[in-house]
N, C-alpha and C positions, 0 to 999 in steps of 0.2 A: 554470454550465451546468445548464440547469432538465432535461434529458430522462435523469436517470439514476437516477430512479427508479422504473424495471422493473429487476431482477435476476435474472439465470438462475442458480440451482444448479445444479450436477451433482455429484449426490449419487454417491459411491463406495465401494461397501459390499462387506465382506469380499473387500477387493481386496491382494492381496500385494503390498507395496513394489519386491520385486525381480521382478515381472510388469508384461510389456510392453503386456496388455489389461485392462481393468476393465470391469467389468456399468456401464455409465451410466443413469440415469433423470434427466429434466430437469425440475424442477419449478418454475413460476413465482411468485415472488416481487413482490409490487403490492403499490401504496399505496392501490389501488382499493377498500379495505372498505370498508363503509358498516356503521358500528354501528345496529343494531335500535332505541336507544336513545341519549343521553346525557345521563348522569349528573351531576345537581346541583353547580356549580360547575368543572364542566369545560366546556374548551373544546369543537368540534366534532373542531377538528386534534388535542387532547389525544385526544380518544373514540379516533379512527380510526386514532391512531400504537398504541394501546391493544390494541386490534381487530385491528390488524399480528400482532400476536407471534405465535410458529409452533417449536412443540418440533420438534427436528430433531439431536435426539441423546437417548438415554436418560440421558447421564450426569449433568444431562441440558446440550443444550448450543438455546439458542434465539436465532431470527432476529428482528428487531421494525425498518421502518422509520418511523424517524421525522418527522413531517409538522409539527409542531406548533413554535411561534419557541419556541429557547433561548437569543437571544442577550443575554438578562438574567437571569444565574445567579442563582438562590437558593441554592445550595449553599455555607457557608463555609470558612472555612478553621479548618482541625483540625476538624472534624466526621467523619472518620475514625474506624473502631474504635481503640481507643486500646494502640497495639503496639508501644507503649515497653517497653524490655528484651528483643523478641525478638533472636534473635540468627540466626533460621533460616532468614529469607528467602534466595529460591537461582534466580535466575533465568540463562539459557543467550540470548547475542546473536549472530549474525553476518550479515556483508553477503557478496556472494560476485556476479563481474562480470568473470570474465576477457573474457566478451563483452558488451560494454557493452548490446548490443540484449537480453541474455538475465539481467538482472539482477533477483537475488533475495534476499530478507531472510529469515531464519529466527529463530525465537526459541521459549523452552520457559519456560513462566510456574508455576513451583515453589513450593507453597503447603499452607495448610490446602486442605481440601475448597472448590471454588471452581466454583460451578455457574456458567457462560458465557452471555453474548449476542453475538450478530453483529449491532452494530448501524448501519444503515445511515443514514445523513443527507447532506443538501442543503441546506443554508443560502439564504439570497438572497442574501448580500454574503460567499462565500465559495465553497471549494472541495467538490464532492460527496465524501463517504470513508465507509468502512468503519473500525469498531474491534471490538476483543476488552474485553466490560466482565467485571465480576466482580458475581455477580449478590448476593454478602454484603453489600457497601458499599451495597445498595441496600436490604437489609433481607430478603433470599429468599435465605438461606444454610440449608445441611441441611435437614431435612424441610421447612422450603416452597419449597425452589425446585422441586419435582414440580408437576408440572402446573399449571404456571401461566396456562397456556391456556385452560383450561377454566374460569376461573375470574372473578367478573362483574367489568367494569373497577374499579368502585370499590377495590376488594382488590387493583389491579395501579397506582393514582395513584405509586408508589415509583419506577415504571419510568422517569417523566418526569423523572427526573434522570439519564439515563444518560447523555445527551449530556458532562458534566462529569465523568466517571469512564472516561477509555480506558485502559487498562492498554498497548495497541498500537495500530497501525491503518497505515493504506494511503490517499491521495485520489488525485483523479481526476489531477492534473498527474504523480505520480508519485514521490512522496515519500512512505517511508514512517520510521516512529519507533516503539521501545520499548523498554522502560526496565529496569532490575535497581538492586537496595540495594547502596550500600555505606556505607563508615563517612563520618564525616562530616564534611566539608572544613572546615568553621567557616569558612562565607562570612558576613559580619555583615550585618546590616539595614538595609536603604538606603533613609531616610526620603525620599526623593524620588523614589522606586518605588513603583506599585502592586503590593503586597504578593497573591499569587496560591498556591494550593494547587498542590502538586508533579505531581496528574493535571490539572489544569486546564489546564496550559500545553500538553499535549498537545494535549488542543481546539484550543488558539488554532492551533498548528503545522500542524494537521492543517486549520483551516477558511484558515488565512492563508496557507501558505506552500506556492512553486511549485518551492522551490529549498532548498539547506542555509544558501546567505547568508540566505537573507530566512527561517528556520526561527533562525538563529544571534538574527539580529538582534529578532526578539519573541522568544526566550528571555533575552536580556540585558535586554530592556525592562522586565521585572518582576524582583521581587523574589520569590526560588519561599520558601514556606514549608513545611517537611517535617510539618508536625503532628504529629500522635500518631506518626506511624510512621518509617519510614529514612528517612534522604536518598537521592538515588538521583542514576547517570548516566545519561543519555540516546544512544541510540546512532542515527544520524539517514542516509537515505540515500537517492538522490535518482537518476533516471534519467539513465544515460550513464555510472553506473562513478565516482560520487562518496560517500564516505561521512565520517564527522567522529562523535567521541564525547566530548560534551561533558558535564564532569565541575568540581564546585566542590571546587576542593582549596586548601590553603594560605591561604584566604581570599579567592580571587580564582575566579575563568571560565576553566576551561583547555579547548582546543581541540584532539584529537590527529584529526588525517586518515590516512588509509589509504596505505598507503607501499605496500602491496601492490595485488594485485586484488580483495582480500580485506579483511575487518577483524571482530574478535570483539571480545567483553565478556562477563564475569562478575561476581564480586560481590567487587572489588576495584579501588580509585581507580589504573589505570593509568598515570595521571602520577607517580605514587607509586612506579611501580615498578620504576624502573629498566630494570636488566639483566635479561634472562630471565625474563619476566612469566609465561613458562606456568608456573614451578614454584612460582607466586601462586598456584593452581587448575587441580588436574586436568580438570575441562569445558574450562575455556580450554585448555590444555596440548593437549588432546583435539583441540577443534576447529582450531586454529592446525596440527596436525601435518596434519590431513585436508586444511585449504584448501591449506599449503603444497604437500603431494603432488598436488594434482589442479589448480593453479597457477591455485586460485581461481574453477574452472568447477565447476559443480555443478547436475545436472538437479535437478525439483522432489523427487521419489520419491530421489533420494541425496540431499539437503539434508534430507528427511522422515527417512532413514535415520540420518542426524547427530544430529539430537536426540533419536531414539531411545537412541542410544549413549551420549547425554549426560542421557539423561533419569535421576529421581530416583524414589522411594517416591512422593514428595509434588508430582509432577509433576501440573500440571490440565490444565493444553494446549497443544499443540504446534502452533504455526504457521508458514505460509510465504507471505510475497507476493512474488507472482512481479511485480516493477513494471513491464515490460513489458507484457507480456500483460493484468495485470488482475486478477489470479484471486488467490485466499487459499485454498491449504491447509489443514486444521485437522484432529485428533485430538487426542478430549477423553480423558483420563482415561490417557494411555499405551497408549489401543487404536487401536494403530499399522497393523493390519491392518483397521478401519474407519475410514478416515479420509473427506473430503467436499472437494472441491472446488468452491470458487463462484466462479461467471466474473462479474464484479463491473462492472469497465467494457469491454465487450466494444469 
């Protein structure tokens, strides 16, 4: 679908979680810039996806859609900062659907310092979506990811790899995906797979699939390579109250579905864990008791309240798409009482 890219924000500022009204201002989001100029070796669609960006958080957190073909990645694999040995990645998942029309994904992305984009795409031969990138991997971590708006496109070419880098996201059919580290399954290398980098396959999920069969089915089609950094599961869920967390343990593609109305993840290989997963990790332990209690219904502002409770030191941002509706939640930095809602595919 070519018409979804206009985007309305409504920006929600110093709005209390537990208030029933927020101040809204609506601000239009277009692919309609026109750069003054373009620069030596870019395209026109590179200029103007360019010319897009738009700060819209101090922490800072920025919007940018993208207009320009990426569906011949240059980005390879293990070209990642190279974050072997940490041991401190800490990411927060859950799906939440007692009412299938009202279904929603939350997730808390726990990190070094990780200045954000909300970046929007529409493909030709795929699905319109939203993701949450990490603007370090792009090369505008700490002091330069400040105002990168103001600043002339040539100094911002880094950007046009962001399509390749979703940390999470949301498309228009209603599937959303993201991901947390855990240890690592030692799935071996299957020479007769294309070998793909661990954010990459989000892409595909996110431009290819309408469903978690057909999300299942191109993740098994490659071969994920973890590069420099963790291996990681995928927690994957799809409108009408379906979710599934697919995880490489023991050598193999394991498959766990949602038994409840509910389903979380932490940073711990769940098939791994038997009996009583929540005393695997207090977040999990955390959220598993909250869905159980509220029997897996959850508005967006108590879902936002979950990852607060779950959130860390080193928490960068906090997000909710709501797959029904359209919309994505977000609070950057653990500033819970500025958070932004953007009505996405209205």
């Amino acid at each position: 679908m070519k018409n979804k890219l206009t985007f309305l924000i409504l920006l929600i500022l110093s709005a209390g979680l537990g208030s029933c009204q927020a101040e809204t201002t609506p601000v239009q989001v277009t692919p309609e810039v026109v750069p003054t100029r373009i620069p030596a070796g870019m395209t026109a669609r590179e200029a103007a996806t360019l010319a897009s960006l738009e700060q819209v958080d101090d922490y800072p957190l920025y919007t940018m859609v993208y207009q320009a073909d990426y569906s011949d990645p240059q980005i390879l694999v293990n070209s990642n900062p190279d974050l072997k040995g940490r041991s401190d990645w800490a990411c927060s998942l859950f799906t939440a659907f007692a009412d299938p029309n009202q279904a929603l994904y939350g997730r808390n992305f726990d990190w070094d310092f990780s200045p954000g984009l909300l970046l929007f795409t529409d493909p030709e031969e795929g699905y319109a979506s939203v993701s949450m990138v990490d603007l370090y991997y792009l090369g505008f971590g700490y002091e330069r990811s400040y105002g990168l708006s103001s600043l002339p496109l040539e100094e911002l070419e880094g950007l046009l790899d962001a399509p390749y880098l979703p940390f999470d996201g949301m498309n228009e059919a209603g599937l959303a995906i993201g991901m947390a580290a855990v240890p690592d399954g030692g799935v071996p290398p299957d020479p007769e797979k294309e070998t793909i980098d661990s954010l990459l396959v989000i892409r595909k999920v996110l431009d290819g699939a309408a469903t978690i069969n057909e999300a299942v089915e191109i993740i098994r089609s490659y071969h994920i390579d973890w590069g420099s950094g963790p291996a990681l599961h995928y927690l994957i869920a799809e409108a009408g109250g379906r979710s599934v967390l697919i995880e490489f343990s023991r050598g193999e593609i394991s498959l766990i579905e949602n038994q409840e109305p509910w389903q979380a993840a932490t940073n711990f290989l769940l098939s791994e864990a038997w009996a009583e997963p929540e005393n695997h990790c207090w977040r999990y332990g955390a959220i598993a008791e909250r869905l159980e209690d509220s029997g897996g219904t959850l508005s967006p502002r108590e879902a936002m309240n979950l990852l607060e409770d779950v959130s860390q030191e080193n928490t960068q941002w906090s997000v909710i798409y709501q797959i029904n509706e359209g919309e994505v939640w977000i609070a950057m930095g653990r500033k819970y009482r500025n958070y932004q809602v953007f009505d996405v595919f209205p």
